[in-house]
MDTraj code that builds the backbone (N, CA, C; nanometers):
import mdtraj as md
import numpy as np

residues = "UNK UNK UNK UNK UNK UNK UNK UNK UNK UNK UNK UNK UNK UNK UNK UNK UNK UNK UNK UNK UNK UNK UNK UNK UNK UNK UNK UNK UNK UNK UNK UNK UNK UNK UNK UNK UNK UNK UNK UNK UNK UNK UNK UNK UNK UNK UNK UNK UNK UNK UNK UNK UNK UNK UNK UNK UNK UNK UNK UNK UNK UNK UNK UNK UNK UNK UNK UNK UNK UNK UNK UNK UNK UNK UNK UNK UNK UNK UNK UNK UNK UNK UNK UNK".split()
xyz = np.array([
    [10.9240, 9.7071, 9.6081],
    [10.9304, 9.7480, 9.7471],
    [10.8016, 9.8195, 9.7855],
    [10.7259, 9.7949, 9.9326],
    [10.6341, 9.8343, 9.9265],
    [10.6600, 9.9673, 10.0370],
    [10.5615, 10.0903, 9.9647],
    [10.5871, 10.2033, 10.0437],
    [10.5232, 10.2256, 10.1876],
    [10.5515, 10.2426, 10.2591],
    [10.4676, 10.2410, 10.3909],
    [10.4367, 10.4003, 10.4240],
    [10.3446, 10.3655, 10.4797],
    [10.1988, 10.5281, 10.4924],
    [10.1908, 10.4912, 10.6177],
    [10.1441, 10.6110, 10.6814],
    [10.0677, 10.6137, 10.7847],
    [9.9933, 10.7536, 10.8272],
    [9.8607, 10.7012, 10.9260],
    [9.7715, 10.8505, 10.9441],
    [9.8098, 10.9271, 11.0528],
    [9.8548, 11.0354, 11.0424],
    [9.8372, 11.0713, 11.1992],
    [9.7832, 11.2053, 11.2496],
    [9.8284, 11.2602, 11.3343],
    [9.7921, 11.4570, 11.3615],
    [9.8979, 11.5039, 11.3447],
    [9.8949, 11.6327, 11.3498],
    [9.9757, 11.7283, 11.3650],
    [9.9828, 11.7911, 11.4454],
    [10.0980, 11.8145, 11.5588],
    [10.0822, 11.8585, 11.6466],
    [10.1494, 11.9961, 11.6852],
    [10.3107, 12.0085, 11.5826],
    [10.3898, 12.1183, 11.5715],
    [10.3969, 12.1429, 11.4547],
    [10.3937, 12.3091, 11.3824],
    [10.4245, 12.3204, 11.2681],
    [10.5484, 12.4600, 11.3213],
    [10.6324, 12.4929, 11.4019],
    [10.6719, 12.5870, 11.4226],
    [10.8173, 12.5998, 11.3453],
    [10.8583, 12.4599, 11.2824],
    [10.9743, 12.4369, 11.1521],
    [10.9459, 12.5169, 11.0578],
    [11.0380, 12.5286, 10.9768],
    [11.0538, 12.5992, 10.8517],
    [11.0716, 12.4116, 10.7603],
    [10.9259, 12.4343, 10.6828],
    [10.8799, 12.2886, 10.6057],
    [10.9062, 12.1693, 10.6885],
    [10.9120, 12.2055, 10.7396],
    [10.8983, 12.0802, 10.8886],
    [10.7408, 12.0391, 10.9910],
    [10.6635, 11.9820, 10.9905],
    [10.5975, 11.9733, 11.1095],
    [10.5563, 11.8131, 11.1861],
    [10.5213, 11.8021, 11.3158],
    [10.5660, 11.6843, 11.3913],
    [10.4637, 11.6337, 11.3810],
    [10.4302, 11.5183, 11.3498],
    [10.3423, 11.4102, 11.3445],
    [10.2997, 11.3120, 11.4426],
    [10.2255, 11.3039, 11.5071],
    [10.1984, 11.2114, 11.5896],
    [10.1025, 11.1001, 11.5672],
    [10.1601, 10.9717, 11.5212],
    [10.0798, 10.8326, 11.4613],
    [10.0530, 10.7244, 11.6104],
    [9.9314, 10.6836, 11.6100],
    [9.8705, 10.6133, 11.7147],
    [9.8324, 10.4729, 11.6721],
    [9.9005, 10.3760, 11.7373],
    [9.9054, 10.2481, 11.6939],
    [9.8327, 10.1815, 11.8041],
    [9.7355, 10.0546, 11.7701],
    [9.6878, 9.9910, 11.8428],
    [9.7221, 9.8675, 11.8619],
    [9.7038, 9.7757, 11.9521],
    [9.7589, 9.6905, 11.9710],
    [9.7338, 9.5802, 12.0930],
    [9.6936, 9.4533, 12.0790],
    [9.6400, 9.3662, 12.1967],
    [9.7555, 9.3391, 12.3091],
    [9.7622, 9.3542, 12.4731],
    [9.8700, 9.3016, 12.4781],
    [9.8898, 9.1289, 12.5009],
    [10.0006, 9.0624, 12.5009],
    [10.0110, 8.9445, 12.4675],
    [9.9515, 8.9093, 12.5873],
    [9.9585, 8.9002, 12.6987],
    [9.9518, 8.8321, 12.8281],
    [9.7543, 8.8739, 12.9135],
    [9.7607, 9.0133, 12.8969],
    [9.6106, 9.0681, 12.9433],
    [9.4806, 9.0630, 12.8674],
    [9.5357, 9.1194, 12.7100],
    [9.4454, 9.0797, 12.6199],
    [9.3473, 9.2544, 12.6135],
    [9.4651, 9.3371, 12.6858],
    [9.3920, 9.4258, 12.6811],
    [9.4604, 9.5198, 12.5473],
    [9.3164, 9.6451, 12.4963],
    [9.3796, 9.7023, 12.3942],
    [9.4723, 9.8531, 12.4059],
    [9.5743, 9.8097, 12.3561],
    [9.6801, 9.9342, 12.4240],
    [9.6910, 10.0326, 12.3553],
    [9.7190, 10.1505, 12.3671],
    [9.8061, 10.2232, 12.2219],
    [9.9051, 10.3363, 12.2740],
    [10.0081, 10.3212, 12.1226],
    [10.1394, 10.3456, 12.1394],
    [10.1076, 10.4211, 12.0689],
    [10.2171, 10.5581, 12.0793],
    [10.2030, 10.7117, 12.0049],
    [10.4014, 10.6796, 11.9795],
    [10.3847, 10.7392, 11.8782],
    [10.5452, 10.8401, 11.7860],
    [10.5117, 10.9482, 11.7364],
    [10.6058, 10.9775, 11.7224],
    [10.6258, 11.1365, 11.6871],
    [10.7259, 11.0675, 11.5717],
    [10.6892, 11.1973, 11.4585],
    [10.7246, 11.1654, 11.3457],
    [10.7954, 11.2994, 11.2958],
    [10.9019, 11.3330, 11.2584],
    [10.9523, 11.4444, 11.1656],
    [10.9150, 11.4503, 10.9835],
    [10.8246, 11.5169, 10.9608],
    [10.7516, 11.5317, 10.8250],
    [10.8144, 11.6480, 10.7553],
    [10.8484, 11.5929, 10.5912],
    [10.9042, 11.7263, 10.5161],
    [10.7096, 11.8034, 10.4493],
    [10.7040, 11.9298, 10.4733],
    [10.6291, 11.9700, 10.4270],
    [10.6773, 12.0693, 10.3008],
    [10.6362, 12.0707, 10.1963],
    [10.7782, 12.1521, 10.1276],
    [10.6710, 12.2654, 10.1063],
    [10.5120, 12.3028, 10.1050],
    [10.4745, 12.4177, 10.1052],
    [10.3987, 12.4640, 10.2360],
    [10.4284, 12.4028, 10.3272],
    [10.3879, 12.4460, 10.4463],
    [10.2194, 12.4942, 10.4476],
    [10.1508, 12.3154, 10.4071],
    [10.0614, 12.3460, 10.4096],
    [9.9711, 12.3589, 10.5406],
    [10.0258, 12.2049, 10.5858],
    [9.9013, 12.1971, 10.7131],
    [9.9409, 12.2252, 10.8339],
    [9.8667, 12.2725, 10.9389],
    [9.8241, 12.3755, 11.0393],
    [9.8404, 12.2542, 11.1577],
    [9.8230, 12.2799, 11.3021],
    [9.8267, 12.2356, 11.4307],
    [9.6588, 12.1288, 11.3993],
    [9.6799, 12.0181, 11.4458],
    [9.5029, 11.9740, 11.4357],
    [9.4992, 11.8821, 11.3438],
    [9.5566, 11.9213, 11.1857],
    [9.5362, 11.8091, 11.0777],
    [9.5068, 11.6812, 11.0778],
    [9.4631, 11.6534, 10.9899],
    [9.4733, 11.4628, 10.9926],
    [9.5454, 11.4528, 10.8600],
    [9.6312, 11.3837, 10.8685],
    [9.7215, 11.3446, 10.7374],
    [9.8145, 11.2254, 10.7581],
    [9.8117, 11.2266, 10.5824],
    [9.8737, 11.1076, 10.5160],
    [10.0016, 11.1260, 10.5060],
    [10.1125, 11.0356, 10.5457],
    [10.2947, 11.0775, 10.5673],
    [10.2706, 10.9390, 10.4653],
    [10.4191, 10.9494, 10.4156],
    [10.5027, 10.8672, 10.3346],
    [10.6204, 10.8012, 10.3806],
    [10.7049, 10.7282, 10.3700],
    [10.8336, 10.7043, 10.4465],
    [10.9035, 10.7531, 10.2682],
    [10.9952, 10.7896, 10.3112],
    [11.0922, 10.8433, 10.1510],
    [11.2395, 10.8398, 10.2104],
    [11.3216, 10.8954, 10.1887],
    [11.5105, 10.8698, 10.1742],
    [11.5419, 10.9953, 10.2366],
    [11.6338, 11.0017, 10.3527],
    [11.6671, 11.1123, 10.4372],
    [11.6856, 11.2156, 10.4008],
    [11.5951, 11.3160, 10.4554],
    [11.5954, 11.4789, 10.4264],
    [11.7194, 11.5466, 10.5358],
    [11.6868, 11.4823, 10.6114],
    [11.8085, 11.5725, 10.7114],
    [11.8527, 11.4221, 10.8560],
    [11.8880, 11.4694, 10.9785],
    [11.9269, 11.4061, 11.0410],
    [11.8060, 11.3241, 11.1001],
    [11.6750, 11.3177, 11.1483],
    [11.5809, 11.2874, 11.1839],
    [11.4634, 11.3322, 11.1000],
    [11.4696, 11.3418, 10.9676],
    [11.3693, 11.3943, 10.9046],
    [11.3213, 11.2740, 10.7427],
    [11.2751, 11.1236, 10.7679],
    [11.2570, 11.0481, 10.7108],
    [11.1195, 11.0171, 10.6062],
    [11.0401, 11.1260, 10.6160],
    [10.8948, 11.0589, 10.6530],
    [10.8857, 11.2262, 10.5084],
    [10.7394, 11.2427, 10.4415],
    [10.6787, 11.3459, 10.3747],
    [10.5819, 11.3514, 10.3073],
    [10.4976, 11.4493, 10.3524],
    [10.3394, 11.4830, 10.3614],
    [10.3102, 11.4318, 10.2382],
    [10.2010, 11.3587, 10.1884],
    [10.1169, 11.3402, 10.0695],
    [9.9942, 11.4066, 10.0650],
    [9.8796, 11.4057, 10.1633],
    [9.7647, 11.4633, 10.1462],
    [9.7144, 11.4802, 10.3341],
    [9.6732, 11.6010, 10.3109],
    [9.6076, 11.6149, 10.4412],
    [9.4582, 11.5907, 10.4143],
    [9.4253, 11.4872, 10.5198],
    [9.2354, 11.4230, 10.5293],
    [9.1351, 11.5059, 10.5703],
    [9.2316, 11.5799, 10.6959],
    [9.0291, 11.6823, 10.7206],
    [9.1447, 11.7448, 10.7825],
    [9.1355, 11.9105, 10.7653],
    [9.1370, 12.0270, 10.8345],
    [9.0921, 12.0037, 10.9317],
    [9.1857, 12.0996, 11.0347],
    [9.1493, 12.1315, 11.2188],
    [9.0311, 12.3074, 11.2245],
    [8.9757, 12.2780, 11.2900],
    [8.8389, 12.3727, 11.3284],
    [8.9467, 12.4863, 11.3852],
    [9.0511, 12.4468, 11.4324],
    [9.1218, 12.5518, 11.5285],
    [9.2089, 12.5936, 11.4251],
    [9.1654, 12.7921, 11.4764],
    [9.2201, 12.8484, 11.4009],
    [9.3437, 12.9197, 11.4687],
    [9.4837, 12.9800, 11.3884],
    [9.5750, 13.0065, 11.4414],
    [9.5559, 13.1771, 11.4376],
])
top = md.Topology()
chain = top.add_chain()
for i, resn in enumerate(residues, 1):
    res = top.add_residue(resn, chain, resSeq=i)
    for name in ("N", "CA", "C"):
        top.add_atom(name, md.element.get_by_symbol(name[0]), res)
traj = md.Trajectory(xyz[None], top)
């Protein structure tokens, strides 16, 4: 089975090991030919509450943590300049 990843930001960390992910998908549309993009929001288990508002990071898809909570942090790519 293959695991599916994806990059995105971080936009909320105000959970307890929780913070919200926002992944940006691109995409042609069929008829215009123009290039579109679609945003989700993602519920991420962080279990040491590493990364901050800003991040760029790597999510995992893994086996349900809670009711909307599917997805958990592997590596954050580059630190945010903004400090809290």
């Amino acid at each position: 089975m293959v695991v599916k990843e994806k990059i995105g930001v971080v936009i909320s960390t105000k959970m307890n090991k929780t913070a919200v992910v926002n992944v940006e998908s691109r995409y042609s549309h069929p008829m215009y030919s123009k290039i579109m993009t679609k945003s989700k929001k993602y519920l991420v288990h962080d279990e040491n509450e590493n990364c901050n508002d800003g991040d760029k990071v790597l999510i995992q898809e893994c086996r349900p943590l809670s009711k909307k909570k599917r997805w958990k942090l592997v590596d954050i790519i580059t630190k945010s300049s903004l400090v809290n």
